[in-house]
Residue frames relative to the residue before (quaternion, step in Angstrom):
aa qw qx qy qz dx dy dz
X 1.0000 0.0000 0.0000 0.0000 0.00 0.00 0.00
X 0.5769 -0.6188 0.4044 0.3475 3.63 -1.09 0.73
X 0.7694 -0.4562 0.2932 0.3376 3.24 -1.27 0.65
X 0.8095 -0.0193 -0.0213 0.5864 3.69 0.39 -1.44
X 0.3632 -0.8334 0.4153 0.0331 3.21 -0.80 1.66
X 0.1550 -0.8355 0.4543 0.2673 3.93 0.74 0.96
X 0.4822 -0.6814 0.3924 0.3862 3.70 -0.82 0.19
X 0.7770 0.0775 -0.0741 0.6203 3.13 1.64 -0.33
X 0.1638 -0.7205 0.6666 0.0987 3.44 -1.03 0.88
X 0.4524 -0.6686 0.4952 0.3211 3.64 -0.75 1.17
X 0.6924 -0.4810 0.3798 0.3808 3.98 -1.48 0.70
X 0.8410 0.3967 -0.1093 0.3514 3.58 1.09 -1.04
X 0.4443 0.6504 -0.4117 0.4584 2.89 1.83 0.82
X 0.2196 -0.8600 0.4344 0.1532 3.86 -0.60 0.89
X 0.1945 -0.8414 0.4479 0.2316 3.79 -0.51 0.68
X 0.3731 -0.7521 0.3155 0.4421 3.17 -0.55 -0.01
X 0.7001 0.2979 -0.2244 0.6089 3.64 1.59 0.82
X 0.6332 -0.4860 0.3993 0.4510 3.66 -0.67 -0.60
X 0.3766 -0.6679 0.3324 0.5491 3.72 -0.20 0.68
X 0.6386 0.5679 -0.3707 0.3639 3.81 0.42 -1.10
X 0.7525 0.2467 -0.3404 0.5070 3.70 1.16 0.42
X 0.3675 0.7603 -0.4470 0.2950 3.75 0.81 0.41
X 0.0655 -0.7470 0.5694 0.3370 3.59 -0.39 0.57
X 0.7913 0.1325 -0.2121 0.5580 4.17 0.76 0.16
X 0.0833 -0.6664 0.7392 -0.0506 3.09 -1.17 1.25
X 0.1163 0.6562 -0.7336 0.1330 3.63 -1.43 1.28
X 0.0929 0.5816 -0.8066 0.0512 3.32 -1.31 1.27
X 0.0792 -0.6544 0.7518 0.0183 3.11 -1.82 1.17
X 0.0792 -0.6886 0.7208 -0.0006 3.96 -1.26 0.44
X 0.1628 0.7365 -0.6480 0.1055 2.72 -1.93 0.93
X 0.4884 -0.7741 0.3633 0.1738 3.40 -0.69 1.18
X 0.2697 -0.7338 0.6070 0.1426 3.65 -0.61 1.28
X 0.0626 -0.8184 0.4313 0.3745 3.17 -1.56 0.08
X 0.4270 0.5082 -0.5945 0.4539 3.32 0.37 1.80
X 0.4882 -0.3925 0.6506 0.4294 3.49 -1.62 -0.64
X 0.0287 0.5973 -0.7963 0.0905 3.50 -1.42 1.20
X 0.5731 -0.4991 0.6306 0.1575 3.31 -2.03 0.40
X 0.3773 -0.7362 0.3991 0.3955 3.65 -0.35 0.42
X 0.3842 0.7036 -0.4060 0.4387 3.55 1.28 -0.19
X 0.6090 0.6116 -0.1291 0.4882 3.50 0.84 -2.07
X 0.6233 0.6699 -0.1817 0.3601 3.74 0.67 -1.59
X 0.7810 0.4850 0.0504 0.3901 2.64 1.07 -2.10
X 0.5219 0.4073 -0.2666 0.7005 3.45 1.81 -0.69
X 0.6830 0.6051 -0.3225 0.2517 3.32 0.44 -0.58
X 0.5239 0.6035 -0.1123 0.5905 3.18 1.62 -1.04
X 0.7501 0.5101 -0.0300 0.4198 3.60 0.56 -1.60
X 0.8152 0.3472 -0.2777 0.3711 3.69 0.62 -0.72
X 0.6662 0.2303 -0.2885 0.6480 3.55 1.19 0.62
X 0.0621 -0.7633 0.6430 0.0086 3.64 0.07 1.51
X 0.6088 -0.5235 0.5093 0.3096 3.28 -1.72 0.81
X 0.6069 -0.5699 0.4389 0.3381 3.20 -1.72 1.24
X 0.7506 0.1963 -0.3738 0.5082 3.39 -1.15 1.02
X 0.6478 0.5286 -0.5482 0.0182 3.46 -0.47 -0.29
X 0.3582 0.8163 -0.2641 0.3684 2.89 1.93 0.03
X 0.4787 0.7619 -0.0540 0.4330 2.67 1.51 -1.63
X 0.8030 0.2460 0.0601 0.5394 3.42 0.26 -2.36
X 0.7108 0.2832 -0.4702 0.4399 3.80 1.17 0.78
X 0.4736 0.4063 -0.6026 0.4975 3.62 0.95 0.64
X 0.5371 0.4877 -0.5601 0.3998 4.07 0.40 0.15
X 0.2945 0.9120 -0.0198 0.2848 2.76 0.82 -0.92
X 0.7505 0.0138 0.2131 0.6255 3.19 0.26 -1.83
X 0.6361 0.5542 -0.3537 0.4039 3.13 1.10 -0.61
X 0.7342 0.2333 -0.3613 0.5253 3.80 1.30 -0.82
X 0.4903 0.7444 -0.3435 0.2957 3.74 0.95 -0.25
X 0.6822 0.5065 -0.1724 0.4983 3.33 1.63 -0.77
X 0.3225 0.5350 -0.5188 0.5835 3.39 1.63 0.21
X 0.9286 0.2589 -0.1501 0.2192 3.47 -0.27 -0.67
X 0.6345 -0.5449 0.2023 0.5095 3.21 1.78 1.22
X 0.3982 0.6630 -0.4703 0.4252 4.32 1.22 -0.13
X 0.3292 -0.7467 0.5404 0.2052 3.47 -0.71 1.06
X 0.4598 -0.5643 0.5255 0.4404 3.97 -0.74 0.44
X 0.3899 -0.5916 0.6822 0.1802 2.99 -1.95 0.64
X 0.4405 -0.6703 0.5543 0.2223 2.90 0.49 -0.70
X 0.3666 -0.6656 0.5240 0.3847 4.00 1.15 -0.83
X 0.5900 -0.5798 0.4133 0.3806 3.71 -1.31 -0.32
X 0.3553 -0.7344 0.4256 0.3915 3.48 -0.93 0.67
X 0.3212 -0.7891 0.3634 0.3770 3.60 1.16 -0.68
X 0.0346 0.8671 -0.3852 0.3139 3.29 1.24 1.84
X 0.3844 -0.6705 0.5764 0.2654 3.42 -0.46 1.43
X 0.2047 -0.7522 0.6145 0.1211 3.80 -1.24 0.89
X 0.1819 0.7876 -0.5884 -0.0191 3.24 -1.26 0.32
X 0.6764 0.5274 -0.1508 0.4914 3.36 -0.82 0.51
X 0.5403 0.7008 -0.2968 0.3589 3.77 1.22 -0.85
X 0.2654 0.7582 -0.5953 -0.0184 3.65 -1.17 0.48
X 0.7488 -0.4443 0.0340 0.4906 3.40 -1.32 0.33
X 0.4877 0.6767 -0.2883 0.4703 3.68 -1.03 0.93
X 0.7568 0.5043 -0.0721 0.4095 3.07 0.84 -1.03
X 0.1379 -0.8861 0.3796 0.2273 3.73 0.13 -0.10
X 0.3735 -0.7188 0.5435 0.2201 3.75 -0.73 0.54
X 0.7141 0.0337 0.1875 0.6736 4.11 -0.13 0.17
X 0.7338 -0.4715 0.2499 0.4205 3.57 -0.83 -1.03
X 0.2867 0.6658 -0.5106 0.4623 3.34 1.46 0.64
X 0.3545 -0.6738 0.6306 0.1510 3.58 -1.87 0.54
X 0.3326 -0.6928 0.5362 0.3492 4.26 -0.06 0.94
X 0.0395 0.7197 -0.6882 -0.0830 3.81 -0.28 0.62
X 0.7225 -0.0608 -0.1629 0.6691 4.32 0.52 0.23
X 0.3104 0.6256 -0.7137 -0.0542 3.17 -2.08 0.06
X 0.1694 0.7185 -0.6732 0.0428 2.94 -1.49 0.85
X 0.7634 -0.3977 -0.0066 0.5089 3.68 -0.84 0.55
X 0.7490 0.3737 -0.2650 0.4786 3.83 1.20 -0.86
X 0.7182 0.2507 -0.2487 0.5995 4.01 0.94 -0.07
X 0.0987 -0.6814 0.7099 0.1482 2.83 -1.81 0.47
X 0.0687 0.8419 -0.4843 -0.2280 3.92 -0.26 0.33
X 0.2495 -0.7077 0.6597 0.0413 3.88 -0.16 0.88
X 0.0733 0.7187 -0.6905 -0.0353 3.65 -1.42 0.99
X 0.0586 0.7385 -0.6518 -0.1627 3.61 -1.37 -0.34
X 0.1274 -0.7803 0.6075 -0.0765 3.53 -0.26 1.14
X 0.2676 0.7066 -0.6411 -0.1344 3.65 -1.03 0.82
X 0.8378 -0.1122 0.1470 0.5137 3.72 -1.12 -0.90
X 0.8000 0.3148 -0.2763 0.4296 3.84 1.35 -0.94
X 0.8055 -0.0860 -0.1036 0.5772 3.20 1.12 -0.21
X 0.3504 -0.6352 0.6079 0.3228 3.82 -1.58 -0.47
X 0.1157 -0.6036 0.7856 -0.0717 3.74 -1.00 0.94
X 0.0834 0.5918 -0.8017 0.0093 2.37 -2.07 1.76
X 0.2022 -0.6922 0.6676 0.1854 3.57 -1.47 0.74
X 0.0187 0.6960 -0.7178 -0.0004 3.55 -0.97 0.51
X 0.2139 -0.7361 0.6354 -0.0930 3.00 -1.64 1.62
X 0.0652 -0.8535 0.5154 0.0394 3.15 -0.33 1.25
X 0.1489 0.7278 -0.6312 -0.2229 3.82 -0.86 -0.31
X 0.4215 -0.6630 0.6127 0.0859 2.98 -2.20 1.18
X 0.0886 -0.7330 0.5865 0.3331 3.86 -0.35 0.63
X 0.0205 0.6874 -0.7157 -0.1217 3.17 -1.70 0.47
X 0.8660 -0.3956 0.1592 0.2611 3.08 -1.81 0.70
X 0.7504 0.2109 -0.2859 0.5575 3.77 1.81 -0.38
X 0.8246 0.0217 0.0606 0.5620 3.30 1.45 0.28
X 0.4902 -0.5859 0.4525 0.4601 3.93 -0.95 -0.85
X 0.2207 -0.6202 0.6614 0.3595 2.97 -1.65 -0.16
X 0.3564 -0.6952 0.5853 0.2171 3.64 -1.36 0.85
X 0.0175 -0.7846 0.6164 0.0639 3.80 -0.82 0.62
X 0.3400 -0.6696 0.6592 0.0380 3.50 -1.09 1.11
X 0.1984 0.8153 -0.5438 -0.0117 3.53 -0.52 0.58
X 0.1217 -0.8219 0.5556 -0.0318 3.77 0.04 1.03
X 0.1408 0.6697 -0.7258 0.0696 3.76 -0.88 1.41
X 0.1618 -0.7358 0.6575 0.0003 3.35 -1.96 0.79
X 0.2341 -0.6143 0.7500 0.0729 3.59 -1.10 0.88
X 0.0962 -0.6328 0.7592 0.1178 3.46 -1.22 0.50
X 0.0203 0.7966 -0.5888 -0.1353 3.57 -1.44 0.26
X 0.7218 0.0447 -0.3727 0.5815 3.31 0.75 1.16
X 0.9144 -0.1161 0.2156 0.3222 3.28 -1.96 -0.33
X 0.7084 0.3486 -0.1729 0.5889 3.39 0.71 -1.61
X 0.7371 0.4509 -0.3958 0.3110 3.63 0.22 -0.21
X 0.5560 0.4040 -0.3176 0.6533 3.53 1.85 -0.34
X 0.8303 0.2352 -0.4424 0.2440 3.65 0.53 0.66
X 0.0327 -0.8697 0.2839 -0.4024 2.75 2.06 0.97
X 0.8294 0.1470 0.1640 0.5134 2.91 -0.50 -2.35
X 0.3755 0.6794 -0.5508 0.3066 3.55 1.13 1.10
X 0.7033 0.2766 -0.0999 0.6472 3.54 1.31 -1.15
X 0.7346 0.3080 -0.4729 0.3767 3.54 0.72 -0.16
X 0.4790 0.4938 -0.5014 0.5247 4.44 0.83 0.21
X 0.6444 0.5711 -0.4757 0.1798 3.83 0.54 0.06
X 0.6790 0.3776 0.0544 0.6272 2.42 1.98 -1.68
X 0.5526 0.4869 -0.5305 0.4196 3.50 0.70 0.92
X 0.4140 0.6645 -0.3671 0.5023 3.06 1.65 -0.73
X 0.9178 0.0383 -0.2128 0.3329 3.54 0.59 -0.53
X 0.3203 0.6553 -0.4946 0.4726 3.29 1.49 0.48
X 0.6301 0.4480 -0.4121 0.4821 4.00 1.05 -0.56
X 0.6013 0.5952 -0.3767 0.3771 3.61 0.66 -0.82
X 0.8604 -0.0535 -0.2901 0.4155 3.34 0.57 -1.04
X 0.0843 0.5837 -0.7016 0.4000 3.70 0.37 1.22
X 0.7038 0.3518 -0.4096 0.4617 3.74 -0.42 -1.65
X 0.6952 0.5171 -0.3888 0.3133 4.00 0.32 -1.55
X 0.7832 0.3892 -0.2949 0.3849 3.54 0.63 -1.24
X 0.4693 0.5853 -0.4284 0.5037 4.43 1.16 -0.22
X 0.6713 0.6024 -0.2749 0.3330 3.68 1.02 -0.78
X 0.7048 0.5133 -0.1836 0.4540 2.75 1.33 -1.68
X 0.5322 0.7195 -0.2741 0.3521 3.52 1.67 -1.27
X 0.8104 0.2683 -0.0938 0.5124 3.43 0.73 -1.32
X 0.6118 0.3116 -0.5533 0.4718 3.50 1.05 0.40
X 0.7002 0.2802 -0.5113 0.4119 3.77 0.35 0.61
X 0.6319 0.3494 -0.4682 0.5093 3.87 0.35 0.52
């Protein structure tokens, strides 16, 4: 079972497996104070990436490609518009999206990652949810998502922190 077990995952969150077979399970939330689209969320999060991560996806690719893992390359932080399922963000595939989800997969030979973004409107705003699930299916993919489930765990945290701060000063 995945590391941090939520007591509740909302109906309209998608994994990319069953939880009782996930080898990583991360949900993070965090309260906006407007209404955003999860699409919006998602640019929102994305167009001012944290120093280094740039950095920690040419490692990345650089040791990943020893082991047949195509580069990603990282995100480019492109405004989107227009996008439906099919389509691909960076190197993710849109498998749902409409104004309150966004589901985004990337599946190769060692493992499949999904991230679903969800937003909730409430009465002073939304909440944004990150949900991040992973199947590994060999060796290299369960030592993969040894160093990278540490530090996504917090690369989401302060993403969610820095979209917050964004829209409570604009």
């Amino acid at each position: 079972m995945p590391p941090n077990n939520p007591n509740f995952i909302a109906p309209n969150v998608d994994l990319v497996s069953s939880y009782d077979t996930l080898d990583y399970f991360d949900l993070q939330s965090i309260s906006l104070p407007k209404n955003i689209t999860a699409l919006a969320a998602w640019d929102g999060v994305m167009s001012e990436p944290l120093p280094l991560l740039s950095t920690a996806f040419r490692v990345r690719d650089f040791i990943s490609a020893k082991f047949g893992v195509k580069k990603i390359g990282g995100f480019s932080g492109a405004r989107h518009e227009n996008l439906t399922a099919g389509d691909k963000i960076d190197f993710f595939l849109i498998e749902k999206i409409d104004p309150n989800i966004l589901t985004l997969t990337a599946r190769d030979k060692h493992l499949d990652v999904m991230t679903c973004v969800t937003t909730t409107k409430e009465k002073t705003g939304s909440v944004l949810e990150i949900t991040s699930s992973v199947v590994t299916h060999n060796l290299f993919g369960k030592i993969y998502m040894l160093p990278v489930g540490v530090f996504h765990r917090i690369i989401v945290k302060q993403m969610l922190k820095r979209v917050r701060r964004k829209m409570q000063r604009a």
